[in-house]
N, C-alpha and C positions, 0 to 999 in steps of 0.2 A: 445521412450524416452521422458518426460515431460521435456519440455524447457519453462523457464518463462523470459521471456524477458520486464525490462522497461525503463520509459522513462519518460522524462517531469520534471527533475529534473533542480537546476539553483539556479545561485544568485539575490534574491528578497529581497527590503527594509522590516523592518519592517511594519505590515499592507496590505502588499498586498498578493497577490494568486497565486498560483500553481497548476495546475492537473496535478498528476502524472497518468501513462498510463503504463500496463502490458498487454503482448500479452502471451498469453499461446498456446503449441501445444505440441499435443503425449498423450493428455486425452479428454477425453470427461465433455467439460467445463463446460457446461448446468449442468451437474448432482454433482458439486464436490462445498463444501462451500474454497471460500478464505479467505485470510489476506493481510495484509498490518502491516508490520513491520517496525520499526527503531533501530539505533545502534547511539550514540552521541558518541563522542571522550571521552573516559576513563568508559564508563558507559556500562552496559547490552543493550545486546538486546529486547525490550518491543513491546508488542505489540498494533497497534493504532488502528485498526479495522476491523471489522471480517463483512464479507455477506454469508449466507445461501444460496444454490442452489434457495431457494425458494426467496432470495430478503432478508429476512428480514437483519436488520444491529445491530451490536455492535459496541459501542467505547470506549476509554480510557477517563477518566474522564478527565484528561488537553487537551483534542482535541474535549472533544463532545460539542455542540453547533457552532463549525466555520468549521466542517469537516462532508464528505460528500463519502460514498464509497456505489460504485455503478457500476454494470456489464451490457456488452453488450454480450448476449447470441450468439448472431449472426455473432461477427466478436470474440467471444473467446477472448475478454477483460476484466477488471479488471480498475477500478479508484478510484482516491482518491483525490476528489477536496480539496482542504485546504486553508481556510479565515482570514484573521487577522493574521498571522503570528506573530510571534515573536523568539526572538533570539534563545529561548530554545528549538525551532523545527527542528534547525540544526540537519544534522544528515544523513547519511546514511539512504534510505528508500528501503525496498526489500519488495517485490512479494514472497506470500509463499500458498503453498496448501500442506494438509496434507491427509492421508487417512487411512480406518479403521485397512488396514492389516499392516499399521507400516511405509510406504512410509511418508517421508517426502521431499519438494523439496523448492529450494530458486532462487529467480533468483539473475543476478551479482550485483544488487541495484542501484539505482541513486543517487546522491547527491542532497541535498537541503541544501542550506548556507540563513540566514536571516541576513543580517544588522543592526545596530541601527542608 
């Protein structure tokens, strides 16, 4: 069973940083591309950035330049450093991998609150 478990969520002023942290188990991590999602209060789910098995990365246009997602093959992690903060980053942040045959899986999410 795929269990995505994270972490590293919290209340941070405006401007400062967070690494969130996903543990994954019950797949074979090395070979599967992730995501990293958010949900804000009354809004969609969207999505903030996406890594290929192979490394390479996507992001959402209001996160690219101060955000950073990036995996550790080795301990079947999953990160999402995030810089400069601002208010509108609040939100609910969940751990997602998807795959070809229709599996979709979410972890229980962290919170992240920024202050002004």
């Amino acid at each position: 069973q795929v269990q995505l478990v994270e972490s590293g969520g919290g209340l941070v002023q405006a401007g400062g940083s967070l690494r969130l942290s996903c543990v994954a188990s019950g797949l074979t991590f090395s070979r599967v591309g992730m995501d990293w999602y958010r949900q804000a209060p009354g809004k969609q789910r969207e999505l903030v950035a996406s890594i290929t098995s192979g490394g390479s990365a996507n992001y959402a246009e209001s996160v690219k330049g101060r955000t950073t997602i990036s995996r550790d093959n080795a301990k079947n992690t999953l990160f999402l450093q995030m810089n400069n903060l601002n208010v509108d980053d609040t939100a609910v942040y969940y751990c997602h991998v998807g795959f070809g045959w229709g599996g979709s899986y979410w972890g229980q999410g962290t919170q992240v609150n920024v202050s002004s």
